[in-house]
N, C-alpha and C positions, 0 to 999 in steps of 0.2 A: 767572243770567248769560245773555247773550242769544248766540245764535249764528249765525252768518250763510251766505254761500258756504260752498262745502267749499275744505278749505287747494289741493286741486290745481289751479285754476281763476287763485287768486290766486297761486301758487308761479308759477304758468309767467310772466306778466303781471309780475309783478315782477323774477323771474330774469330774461325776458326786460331789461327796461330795464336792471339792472346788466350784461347781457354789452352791448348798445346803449354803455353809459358806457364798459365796459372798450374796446370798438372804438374808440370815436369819441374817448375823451382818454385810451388808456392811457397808463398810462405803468413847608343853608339853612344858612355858618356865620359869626359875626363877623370869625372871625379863619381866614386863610389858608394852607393844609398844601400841600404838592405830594409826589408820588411819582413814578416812572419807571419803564418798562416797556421791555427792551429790546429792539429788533427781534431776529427770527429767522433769522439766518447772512446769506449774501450773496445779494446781488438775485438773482434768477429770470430776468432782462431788466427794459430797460428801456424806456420803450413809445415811440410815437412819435404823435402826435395834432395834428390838428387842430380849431379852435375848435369850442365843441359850439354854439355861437351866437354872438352881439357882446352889444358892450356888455360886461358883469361874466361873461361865458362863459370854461369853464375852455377856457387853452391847452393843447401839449404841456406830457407830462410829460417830466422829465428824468431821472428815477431816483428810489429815495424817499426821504422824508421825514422831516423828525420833526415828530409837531402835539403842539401846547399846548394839550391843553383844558381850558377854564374849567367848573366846574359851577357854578351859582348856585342849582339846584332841589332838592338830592338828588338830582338824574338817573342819578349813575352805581350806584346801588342799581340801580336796575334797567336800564342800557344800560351799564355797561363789560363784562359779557360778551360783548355783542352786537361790540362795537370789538376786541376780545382776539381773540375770533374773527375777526373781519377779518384782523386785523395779522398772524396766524398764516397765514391762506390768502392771504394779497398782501404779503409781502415783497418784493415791486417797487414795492407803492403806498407804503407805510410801514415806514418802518426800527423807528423808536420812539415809543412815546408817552409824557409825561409827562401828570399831573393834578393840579391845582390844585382849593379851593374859595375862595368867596367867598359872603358875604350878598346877594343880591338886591340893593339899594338901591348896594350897590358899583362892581357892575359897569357902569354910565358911568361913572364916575371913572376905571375902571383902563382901559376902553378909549382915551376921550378923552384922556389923561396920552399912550399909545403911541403913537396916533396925530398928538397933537400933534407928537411927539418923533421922531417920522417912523422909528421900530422899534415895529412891529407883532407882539407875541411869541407875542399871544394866536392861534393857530390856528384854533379852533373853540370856541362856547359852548354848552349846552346851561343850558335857562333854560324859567321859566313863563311865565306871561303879565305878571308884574312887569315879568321883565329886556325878554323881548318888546318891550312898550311903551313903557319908558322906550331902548330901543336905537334904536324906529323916530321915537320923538321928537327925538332926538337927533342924528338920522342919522348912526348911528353903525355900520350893517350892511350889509353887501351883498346886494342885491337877486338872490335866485336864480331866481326866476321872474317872467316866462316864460322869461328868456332861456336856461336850462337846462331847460328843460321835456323835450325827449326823453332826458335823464336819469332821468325818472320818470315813466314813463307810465301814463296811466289813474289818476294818481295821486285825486283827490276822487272818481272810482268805486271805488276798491279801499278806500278807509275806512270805516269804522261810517257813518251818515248823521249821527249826532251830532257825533260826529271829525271829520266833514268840515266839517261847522259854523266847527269850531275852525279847522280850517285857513284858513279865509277872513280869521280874525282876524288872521294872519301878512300878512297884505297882498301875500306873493310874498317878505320877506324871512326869512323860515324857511321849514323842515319842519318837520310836528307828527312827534314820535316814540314819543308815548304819549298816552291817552287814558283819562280815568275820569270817572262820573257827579257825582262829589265829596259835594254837600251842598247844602244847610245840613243837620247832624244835632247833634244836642245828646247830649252823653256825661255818665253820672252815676254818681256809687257810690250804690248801691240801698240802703245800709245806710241813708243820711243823708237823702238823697231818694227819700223814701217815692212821693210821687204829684209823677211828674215832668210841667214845663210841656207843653202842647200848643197852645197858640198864643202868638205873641209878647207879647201882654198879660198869659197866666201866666206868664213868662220875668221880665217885668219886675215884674210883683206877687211871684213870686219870693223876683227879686233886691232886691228894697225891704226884705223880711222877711229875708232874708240876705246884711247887706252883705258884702261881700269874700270871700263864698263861689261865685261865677259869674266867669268870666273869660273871651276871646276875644283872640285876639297881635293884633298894628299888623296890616292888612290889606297894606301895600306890602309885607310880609315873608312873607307866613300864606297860604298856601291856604285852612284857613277861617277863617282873619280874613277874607279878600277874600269868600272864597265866601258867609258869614253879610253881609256888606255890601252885594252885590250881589244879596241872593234875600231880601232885607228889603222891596225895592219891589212885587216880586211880594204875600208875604206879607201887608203893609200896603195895599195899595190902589193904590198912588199913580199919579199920572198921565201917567208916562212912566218905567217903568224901564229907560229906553237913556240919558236924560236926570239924570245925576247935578246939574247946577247948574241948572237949571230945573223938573226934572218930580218929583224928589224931596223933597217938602217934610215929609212922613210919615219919612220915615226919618230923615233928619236932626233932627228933632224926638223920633223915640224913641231913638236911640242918643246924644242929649244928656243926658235922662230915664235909661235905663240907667246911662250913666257915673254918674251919682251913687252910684249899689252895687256899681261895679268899683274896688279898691285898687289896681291898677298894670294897664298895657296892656304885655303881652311881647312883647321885642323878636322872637320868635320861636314855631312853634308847640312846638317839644320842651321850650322852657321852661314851657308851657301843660302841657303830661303828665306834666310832673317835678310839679309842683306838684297835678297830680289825684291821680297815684302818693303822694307824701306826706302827700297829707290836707290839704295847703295850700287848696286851694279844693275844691269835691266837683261841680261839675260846668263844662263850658266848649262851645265849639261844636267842632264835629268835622267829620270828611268817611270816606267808607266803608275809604279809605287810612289815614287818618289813627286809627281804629279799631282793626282790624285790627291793622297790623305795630308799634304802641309795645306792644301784649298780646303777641304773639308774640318781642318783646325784651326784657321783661318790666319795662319802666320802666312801666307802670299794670299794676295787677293784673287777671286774667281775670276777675273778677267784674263791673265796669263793664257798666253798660248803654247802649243806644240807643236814640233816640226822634226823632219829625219832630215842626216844628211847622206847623199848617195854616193856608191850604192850600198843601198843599206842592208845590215847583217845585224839581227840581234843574238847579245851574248848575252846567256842563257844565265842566271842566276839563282842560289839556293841557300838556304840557313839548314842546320843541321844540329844534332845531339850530339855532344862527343862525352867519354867520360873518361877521366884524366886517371891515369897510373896509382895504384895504392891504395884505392878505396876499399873498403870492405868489401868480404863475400854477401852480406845482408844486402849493403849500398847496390853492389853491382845487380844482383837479382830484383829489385824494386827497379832501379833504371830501366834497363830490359824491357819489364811489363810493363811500364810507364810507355817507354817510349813505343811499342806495338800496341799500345790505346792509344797515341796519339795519329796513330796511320791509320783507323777507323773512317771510311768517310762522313759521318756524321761528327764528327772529331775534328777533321780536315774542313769541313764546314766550315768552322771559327774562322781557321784560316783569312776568308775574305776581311774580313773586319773594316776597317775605316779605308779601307783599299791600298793600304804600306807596300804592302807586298803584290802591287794586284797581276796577276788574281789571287793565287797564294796555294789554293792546294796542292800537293805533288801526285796526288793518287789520281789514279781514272775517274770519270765519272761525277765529279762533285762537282755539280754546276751550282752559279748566283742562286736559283729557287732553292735550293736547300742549305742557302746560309739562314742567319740567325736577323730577323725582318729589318732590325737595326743598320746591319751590315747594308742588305740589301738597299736599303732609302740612298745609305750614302753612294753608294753606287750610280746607283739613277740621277742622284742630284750632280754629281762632280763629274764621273766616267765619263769617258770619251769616246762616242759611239766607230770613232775611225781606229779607236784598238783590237778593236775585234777583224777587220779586215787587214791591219796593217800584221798583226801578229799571223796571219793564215798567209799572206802575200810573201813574205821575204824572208830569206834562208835564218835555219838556228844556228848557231855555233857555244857549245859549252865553254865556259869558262876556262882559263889555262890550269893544267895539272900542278900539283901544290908545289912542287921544287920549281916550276918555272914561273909561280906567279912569284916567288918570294923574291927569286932572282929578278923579276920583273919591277916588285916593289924598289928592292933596293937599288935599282941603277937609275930608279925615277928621283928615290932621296937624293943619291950623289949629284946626280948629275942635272935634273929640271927643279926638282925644288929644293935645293940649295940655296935660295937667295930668299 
């Protein structure tokens, strides 16, 4: 695990910007669940603000709130304590919150429907780089920076350099609020795969010699579906991997090849785990998250192993706040401060949790010791002490920019999982 600043350096620098916010404007599933959370007694005060900039900049508040927020990543594994804490220390900014999930692939639909429909319910989303770029294609988000920028200062100095990476991928219409090295990593039971692949061309001699025993979920859905999609070009050669319809001609050509020895593409990746945990397939592509916390929930057994194939390149992965077109000036001003308490590194802390995301903070400085002791255990008990050098040993690469993953998705839909 890599460590950075010490947390005092970044506490001040980011506490600073949330009391800044408080000044200046106080005031993965198919199918969809919600809960609620109820504010803590009566308001504190109620704040009085002016614009924190033009444009999509929060106004005054008028008292609080209730937000709706959407997850479409798993995010709130590891940020609804970060929000619960909020909600508890600013019952002026929010009254309540409710939570919703939804599948990635979803969410323009349900924002586009509200929007059209001129009721806005959705508050706030938290999303990967899927919802990300099908939001900014769509134009379906509000634009938070620059024009909120001294909401969050220092912000692309105070991030990992890799994190920061990520954040550029937001275009200004998110924050990133976590960050991990992801993958590509290939997960096996050692019982059945004795001598597992090490480059993509053992993968696929393999998978020839064992059909329907390798599997990877839709990548529009899948951190490592996308992750194994986009660190293929690397892998393979090819001659542009920024360029999914032009410069990848290599990969498209082996994940055609592959699909011949996969028996179904999962709509998702915990249906990739159910299916290693029961013997259904015996190995699939992974990411150090993705490892990690299904062993620690015990849907794959602790036995599982893990492997890279070379030469290996991790793409870089991140979840994010976005907040969708329409919402109130109240809404948008509680988002804001919400989301600059959730960049606190004692905040960012939570982050580690059951190891989902591992490691998970985005900010400098926030090592395992100052997660939450829970967190820590599982770490020790599941972690894999070869992450820590595997992640310092071999090159990063950010994820592809939002127009070119979508384009990326959909020539995977046409054309590999189509069948």
């Amino acid at each position: 695990m890599r460590s950075g600043q010490g947390k005092t350096t970044i506490g001040r620098a980011l506490a600073a910007g949330l009391v800044v916010g408080l000044i200046v404007g106080a005031c993965g599933s198919p199918t969809t669940s919600a809960t609620s959370s109820s504010g803590a007694g009566a308001s504190a005060g109620t704040g009085t603000a002016a614009s924190a900039g033009t444009g999509t900049a929060a106004s005054a508040g008028t008292g609080p709130v209730t937000l709706n927020i959407l997850d479409v990543a798993g995010n709130l594994q590891l940020t609804k304590g970060m929000i619960e804490n909020f909600k508890a220390a600013h019952p002026e900014i929010i009254g309540s919150v409710t939570y919703s999930t939804a599948a990635a692939p979803e969410m323009a639909g349900k924002l586009q429907a509200q929007q059209q429909g001129g009721q806005v319910q959705t508050s706030l989303v938290l999303t990967g780089t899927d919802g990300l770029s099908a939001g900014i294609k769509n134009n379906l988000l509000t634009k938070i920076l620059p024009d909120n920028e001294a909401r969050f200062p220092k912000l692309i100095e105070n991030y990992q350099p890799a994190a920061a990476d990520m954040q550029q991928l937001a275009q200004g219409y998110g924050i990133e609020v976590v960050y991990y090295p992801s993958g590509p990593l290939i997960e096996y039971n050692p019982t059945t795969v004795t001598t597992p692949p090490t480059t993509p061309q053992e993968l696929l001699a393999w998978a020839k010699a064992h059909p329907g025993r390798f599997e990877y979920a839709r990548p529009a859905n899948s951190g490592p579906g996308r992750t194994f999609l986009m660190a293929l070009p690397y892998l393979l050669g090819d001659s542009n991997p920024q360029d999914p319809t032009n410069g990848w001609a290599k990969t498209w050509a082996y994940l055609k090849d592959l699909g011949q020895y996969i028996k179904v593409y999962q709509t998702g990746t915990t249906a990739t785990m159910k299916d290693l945990g029961s013997g259904t397939v015996d190995m699939l592509m992974s990411t150090t998250g993705w490892d990690i916390n299904p062993r620690a929930l015990g849907t794959v057994p602790n036995t599982v192993k893990v492997g890279l194939l070379q030469p290996m390149t991790w793409v870089t992965d991140a979840q994010y706040a976005v907040i969708p077109k329409g919402v109130s000036p109240d809404v948008l001003n509680a988002d804001l401060q919400l989301i600059a308490w959730m960049l606190q590194p004692e905040q960012q802390a939570i982050a580690y949790d059951k190891g989902y995301f591992y490691p998970g903070p985005a900010v400098k400085g926030v090592t395992l010791d100052k997660a939450p002791a829970d967190s820590q255990q599982v770490i020790k008990q599941f972690g894999r002490p070869e992450y820590e050098g595997w992640i310092a040993q071999y090159p990063q690469k950010a994820s592809l920019p939002a127009d070119q993953q979508v384009t990326a998705f959909d020539i995977w839909d046409r054309t590999i999982g189509k069948k």
